[in-house]
Each structure stands twice: as structure tokens, then as C-alpha cells.
C-alpha positions, 0 to 999 in steps of 0.5 A: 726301605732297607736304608733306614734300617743300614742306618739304623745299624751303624748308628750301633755300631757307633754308639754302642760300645762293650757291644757285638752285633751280626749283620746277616744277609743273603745278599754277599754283595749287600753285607760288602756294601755295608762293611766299606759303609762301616769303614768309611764312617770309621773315625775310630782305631779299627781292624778289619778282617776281610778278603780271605778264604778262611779266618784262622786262629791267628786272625782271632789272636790278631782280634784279642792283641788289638783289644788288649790296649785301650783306643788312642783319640775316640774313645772306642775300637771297633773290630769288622769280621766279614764273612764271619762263617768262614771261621776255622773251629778254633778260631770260633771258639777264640772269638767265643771267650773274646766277646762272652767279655769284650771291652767296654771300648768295643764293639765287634761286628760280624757279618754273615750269610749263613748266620745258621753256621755260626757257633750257636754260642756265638749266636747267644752273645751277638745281637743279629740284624736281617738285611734281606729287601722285601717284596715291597722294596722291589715294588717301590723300585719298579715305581721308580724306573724310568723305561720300557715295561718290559725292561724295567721288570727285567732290571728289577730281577737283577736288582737280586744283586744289591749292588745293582739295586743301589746303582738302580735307585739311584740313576732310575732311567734305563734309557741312559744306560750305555751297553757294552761292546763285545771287545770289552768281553774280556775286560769284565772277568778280571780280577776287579771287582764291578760297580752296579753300573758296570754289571747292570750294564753287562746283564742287559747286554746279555739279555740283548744278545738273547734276544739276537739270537731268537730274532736272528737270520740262520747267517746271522745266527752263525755270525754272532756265535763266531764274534762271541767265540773271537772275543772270548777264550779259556777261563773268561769263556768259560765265565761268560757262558755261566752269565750268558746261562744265567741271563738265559734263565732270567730272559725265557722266564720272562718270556714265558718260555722256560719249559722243564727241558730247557730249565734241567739243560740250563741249570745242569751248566750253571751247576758244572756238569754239562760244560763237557770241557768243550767250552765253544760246543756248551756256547752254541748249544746254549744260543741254540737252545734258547732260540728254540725255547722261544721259537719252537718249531719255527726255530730256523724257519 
């Protein structure tokens, strides 16, 4: 399992000092899992660079202040970049002269999902680490669930997102998960980041709500797109219908429904060009188009 090998990780970062290591995913929420696992276990002087758009050359600079002074109390510093792709030109070449020759009480920790866009210089002076879960792992998790056949696979594709895959492994019976009401719709596109409990939740959810509206009365149809419509609006709409799309995608591929036309309709929303600014049109033609992907021509019937 992945596990072993995250512990196998920061037992480097722990004990290796004069060291740089990358830790490359493509997993964006697995390498944000690993930064707060790296630090909590912190019991040593620390910089973390994270939660910004781009890393500048004063960040770097901040990077070569820290290690200017030997560490206070455990004997080694450590310095966190995630996200360590989203260094500007000059910053990656200030990086580049700290770790050709970082202190012997350091180690610096990249993070990355797109390792290929480091500096290739860089590449050669860090030791890199590939987190990616295996078919074998998804495996081992579907053994695991506790539900019905047809749920549990569907939650093993959305354990894409490792943030849902920890929560998975760790609370296995699908029964006990409580979905959402749709009051709450709004509340899921703060600002605050989701738990893995809090998006399994919202996506099984959404997939009910695809299966209401296959299963749904012509009344009933209309109804349901009326409450989603009152409970969502602007910018959180606009959010939900991306989700809904997605969930959509997932929801017919299982079915066995997804035919090229509805794939290109769905897939031209979740790339923005067919959201017409019209956000309640894009809503119902989404409900619509799923309803006949899996009903054909006994859509409304």
C-alpha cells in the first residue's frame, strides 16, 4: 500500500540531513496529505512554503535567510516547497545554488505534480519519490467496502481523489455515510477546504440526484430542477453544475450509457465552452441529457 511507502518518505526527511528529496504525484490533494503529515511530525526549526500562486524570488531568498543560521534545539532544519512547479524562472535558479550545496543540518522537500517542469537541473540534485495508487490498491479497497456492489465500485472511482480514499479506508461501510440536503448546497463551495468525508458525501449525493433524474415523473422532474435552481445561484451554481457534470460522466460510464454525443456535451462544460453564461439553461440541459442517455426514447414516457 501507499502507506508504507509515505512512511518510508518522511522517515528521510527525518533522518537525512544535507539532503533534497521531491515528492511527485498526480494526485494534488495526496502531496497536500503528505505536507501537513510532514508538518505535524515537525519537531524541528521549519519553513513552509505553501498556499500561494506563485513562488518568487523573495520566497527563495526567505529559503537561503533560514538556512543561513544553524537549527536551535534538534539538530536539523527543514524546509517544505509545495507546489514547487509554480516557481517563477528566477526563483528556480536561486533554489538551484541552494541545494547544488544546502547545509549539512538540512533537508528540503519539494512537492510536485508536474516533476517534468522542474528545472531539469534541479531534477539531477533532488532524489524524487512517485506517489501514484496502483490498480492493486483500488483493488484492496473495493475488498474492503462494506455496500452494495454497485455503490462500492462507484466510490472506488471517486477514491481518484485521495482525500476520499483515506476517508474510504478508514470508515469502509458505505451504509453509514449520511448525505446531504440540499440547503446545504451552498455551504459546500466556500472558501473551506472539504474533508474526504465531506466530498464522498457530496458526490454520492450528486450521483443520487442522477439517478432522480432518470427515475423521475415529468412533475417531478421539473420540481427537482426548480429546488437545485432555489438553492443555488451565481458563482456556487455555476461550481455545482461543474460537479454535477462530473458526477454525470462517472454516473453513465457505470451505467454503460455514455455514448460519444452525450460524452463531447458533457465534456465541452467541464472545459467551459458550452456554459452559455446561462447557468439555469446549462443546469437543465445537463438533467436532461442524462435522463436520455439512459432512457433513450422512452425519455419522457
Amino acid at each position: 500500500m501507499v502507506e508504507k511507502a509515505v512512511k518510508s518518505f518522511l522517515s528521510i526527511v527525518d533522518n537525512c540531513q544535507g539532503m533534497s528529496v521531491c515528492a511527485c504525484s498526480n494526485d494534488a490533494h495526496f502531496l497536500k496529505h503528505l505536507s501537513k503529515e510532514i508538518e505535524t511530525r515537525a519537531k524541528f526549526d521549519s519553513l513552509i512554503l505553501e498556499n500561494v500562486r506563485q513562488i518568487g524570488i523573495d520566497d527563495v531568498r526567505l529559503v537561503g535567510e533560514f538556512l543561513s543560521t544553524p537549527p536551535y534545539e534538534f539538530g536539523i532544519k527543514i524546509i517544505l516547497i509545495h507546489e514547487a512547479d509554480k516557481m517563477t524562472q528566477e526563483a528556480a535558479n536561486a533554489l538551484l545554488k541552494i541545494i547544488e550545496e544546502p547545509p549539512l543540518y538540512s533537508t528540503i522537500v519539494l512537492t510536485t505534480t508536474r516533476y517534468s517542469s522542474l528545472l531539469p537541473t534541479i531534477r539531477s540534485r533532488v532524489i524524487s519519490f512517485s506517489f501514484n495508487l496502483s490498480k492493486e490498491d483500488y483493488n484492496a479497497l473495493l475488498e474492503k467496502l462494506i455496500g452494495e456492489e454497485e455503490m462500492k465500485r462507484f466510490a472506488v472511482k471517486l477514491a481518484q481523489d485521495f482525500d476520499i480514499f483515506v476517508h474510504l479506508w478508514q470508515n469502509p461501510d458505505l451504509n453509514s455515510v449520511n448525505l446531504p440536503q440540499v440547503n446545504e448546497l451552498e455551504d459546500f463551495f466556500t472558501d473551506k477546504g472539504r474533508t474526504g468525508e465531506e466530498k464522498l458525501s457530496f458526490y454520492l449525493w450528486l450521483k443520487e440526484l442522477c439517478e432522480r433524474f432518470c427515475t423521475s415523473t415529468r412533475s417531478e422532474f421539473v420540481s427537482l430542477y426548480t429546488t437545485l435552481i432555489n438553492h443555488a445561484s451565481g458563482s456556487s451554481l455555476s461550481k455545482f453544475i461543474m460537479e454535477l457534470t462530473k458526477t454525470a460522466m462517472l454516473f453513465l460510464e457505470q451505467k454503460k450509457h455514455l455514448d460519444p454525443g452525450t460524452y463531447i456535451f458533457l465534456d465541452e462544460i467541464l472545459r467551459s465552452r458550452s456554459m452559455n453564461f446561462n447557468n439555469p439553461l446549462t443546469l437543465l440541459n445537463v438533467m436532461i441529457r442524462v435522463r436520455g442517455a439512459v432512457r433513450g426514447e422512452e425519455c419522457w414516457r
